[in-house]
N, CA, C and O of each residue as an XYZ file, in Angstrom:
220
protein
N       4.103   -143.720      5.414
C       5.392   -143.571      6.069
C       6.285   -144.721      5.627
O       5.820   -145.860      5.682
N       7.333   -144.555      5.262
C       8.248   -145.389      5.277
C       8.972   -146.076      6.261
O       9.467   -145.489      7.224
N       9.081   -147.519      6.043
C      10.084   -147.905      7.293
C      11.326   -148.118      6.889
O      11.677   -147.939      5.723
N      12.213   -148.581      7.958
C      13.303   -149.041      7.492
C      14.468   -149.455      8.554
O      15.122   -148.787      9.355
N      14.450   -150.873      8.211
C      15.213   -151.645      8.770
C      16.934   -151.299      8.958
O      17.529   -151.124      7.894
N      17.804   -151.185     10.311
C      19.256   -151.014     10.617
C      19.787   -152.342     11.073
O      19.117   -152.874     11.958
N      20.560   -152.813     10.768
C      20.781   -154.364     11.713
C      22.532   -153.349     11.749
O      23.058   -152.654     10.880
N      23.016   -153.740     13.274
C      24.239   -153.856     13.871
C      24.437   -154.891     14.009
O      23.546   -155.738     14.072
N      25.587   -155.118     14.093
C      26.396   -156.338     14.559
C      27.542   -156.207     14.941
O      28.151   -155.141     15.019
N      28.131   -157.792     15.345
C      29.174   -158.848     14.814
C      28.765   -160.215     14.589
O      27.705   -160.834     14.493
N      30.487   -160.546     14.521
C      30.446   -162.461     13.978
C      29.060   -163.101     14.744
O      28.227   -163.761     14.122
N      28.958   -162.792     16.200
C      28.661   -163.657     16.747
C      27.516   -163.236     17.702
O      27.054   -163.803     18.692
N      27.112   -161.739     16.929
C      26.138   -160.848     18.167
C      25.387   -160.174     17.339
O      26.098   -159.416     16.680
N      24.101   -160.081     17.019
C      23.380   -159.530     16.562
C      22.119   -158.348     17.776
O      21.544   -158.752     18.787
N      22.066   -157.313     17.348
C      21.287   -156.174     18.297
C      20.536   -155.749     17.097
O      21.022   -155.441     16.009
N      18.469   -155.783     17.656
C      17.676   -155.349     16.532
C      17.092   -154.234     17.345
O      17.190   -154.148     18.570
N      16.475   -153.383     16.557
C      15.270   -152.333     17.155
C      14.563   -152.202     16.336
O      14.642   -152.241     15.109
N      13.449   -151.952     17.369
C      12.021   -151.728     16.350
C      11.414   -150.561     17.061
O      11.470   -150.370     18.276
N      10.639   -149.556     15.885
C      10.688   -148.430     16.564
C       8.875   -148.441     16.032
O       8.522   -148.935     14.961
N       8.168   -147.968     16.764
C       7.015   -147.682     15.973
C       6.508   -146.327     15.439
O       5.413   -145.999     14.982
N       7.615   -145.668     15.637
C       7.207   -143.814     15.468
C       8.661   -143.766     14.237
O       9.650   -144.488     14.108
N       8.159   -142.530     13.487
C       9.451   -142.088     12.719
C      10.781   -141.749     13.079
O      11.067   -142.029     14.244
N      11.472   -141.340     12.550
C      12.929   -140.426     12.973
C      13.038   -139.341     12.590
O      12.904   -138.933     11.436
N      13.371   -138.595     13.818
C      13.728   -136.900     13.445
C      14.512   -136.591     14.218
O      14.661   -137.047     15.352
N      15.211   -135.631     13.592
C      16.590   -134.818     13.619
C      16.721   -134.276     14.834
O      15.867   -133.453     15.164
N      17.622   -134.549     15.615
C      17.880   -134.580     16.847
C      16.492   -134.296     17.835
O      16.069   -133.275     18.377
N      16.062   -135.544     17.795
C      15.188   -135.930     18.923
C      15.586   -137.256     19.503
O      16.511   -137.887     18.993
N      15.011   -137.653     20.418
C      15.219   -139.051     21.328
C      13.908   -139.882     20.918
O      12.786   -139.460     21.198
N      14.109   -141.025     20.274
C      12.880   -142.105     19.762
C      12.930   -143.214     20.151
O      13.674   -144.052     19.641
N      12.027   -143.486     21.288
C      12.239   -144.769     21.695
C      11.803   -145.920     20.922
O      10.974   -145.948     20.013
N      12.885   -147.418     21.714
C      12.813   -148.478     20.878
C      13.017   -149.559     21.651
O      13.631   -149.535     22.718
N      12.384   -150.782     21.014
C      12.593   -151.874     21.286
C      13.918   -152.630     20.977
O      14.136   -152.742     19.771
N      14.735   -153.106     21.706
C      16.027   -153.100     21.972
C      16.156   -154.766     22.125
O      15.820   -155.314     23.174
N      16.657   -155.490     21.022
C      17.230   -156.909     21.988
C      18.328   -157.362     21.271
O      18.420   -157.233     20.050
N      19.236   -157.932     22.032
C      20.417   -158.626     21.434
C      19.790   -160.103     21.594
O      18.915   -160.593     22.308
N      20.896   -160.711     20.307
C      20.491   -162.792     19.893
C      21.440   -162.616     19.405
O      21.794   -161.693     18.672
N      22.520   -164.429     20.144
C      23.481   -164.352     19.719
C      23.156   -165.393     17.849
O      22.109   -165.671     17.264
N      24.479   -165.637     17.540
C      23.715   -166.052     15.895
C      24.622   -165.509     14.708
O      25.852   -165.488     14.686
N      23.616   -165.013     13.589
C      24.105   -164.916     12.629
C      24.473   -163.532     12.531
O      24.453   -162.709     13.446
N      24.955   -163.274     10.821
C      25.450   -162.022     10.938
C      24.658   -160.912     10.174
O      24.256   -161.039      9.018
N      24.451   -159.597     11.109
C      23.938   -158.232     10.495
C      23.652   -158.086      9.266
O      22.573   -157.801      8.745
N      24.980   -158.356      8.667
C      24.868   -157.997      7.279
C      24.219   -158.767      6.768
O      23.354   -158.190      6.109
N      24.121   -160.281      6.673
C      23.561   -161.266      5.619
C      21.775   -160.855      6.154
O      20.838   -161.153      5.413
N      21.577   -160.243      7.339
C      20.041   -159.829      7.563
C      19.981   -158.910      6.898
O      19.272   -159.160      5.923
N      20.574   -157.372      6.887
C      19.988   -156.581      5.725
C      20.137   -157.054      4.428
O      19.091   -156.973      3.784
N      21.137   -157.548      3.791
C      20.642   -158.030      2.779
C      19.850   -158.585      2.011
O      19.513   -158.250      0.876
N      19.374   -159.923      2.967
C      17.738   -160.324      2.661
C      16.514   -159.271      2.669
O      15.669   -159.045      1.803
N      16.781   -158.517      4.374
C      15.691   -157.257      3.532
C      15.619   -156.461      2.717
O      14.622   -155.776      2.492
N      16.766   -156.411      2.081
C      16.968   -155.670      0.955
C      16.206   -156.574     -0.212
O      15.229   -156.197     -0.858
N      16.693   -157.500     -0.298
C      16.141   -158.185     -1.185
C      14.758   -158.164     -1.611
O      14.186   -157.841     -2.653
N      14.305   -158.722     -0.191
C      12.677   -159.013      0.193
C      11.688   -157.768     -0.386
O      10.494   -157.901     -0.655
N      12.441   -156.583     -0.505
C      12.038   -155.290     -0.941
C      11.825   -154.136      0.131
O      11.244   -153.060     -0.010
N      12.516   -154.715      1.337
C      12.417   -153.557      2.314
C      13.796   -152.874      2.085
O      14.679   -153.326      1.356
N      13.885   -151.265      3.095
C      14.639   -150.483      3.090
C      15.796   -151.001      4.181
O      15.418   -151.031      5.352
N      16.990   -151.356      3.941
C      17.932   -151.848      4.652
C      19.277   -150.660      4.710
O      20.301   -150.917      5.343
């Protein structure tokens, strides 16, 4: 299975989830949910992009 990392944001608010089941097309998938205030969304997917994960 593939994973793959979503980061939301802003400047000053970052919100992650972690899901341990897949995604499918209109269903409800629960998740682990937390906001940290900090850095920004984007410069996080990018590193996982980097790192070689799916961002």
């Amino acid at each position: 299975m593939n994973k793959y990392v979503v980061s939301i944001g802003d400047v000053a608010l970052d919100i992650f989830s972690k899901i341990e089941s897949g995604l499918f097309y209109a269903t409800d998938t629960p998740a682990i949910t937390s906001i940290h205030p900090g850095g920004s969304a984007a410069n996080f997917a990018t590193w996982i992009s980097r790192l070689g994960g799916n961002s």
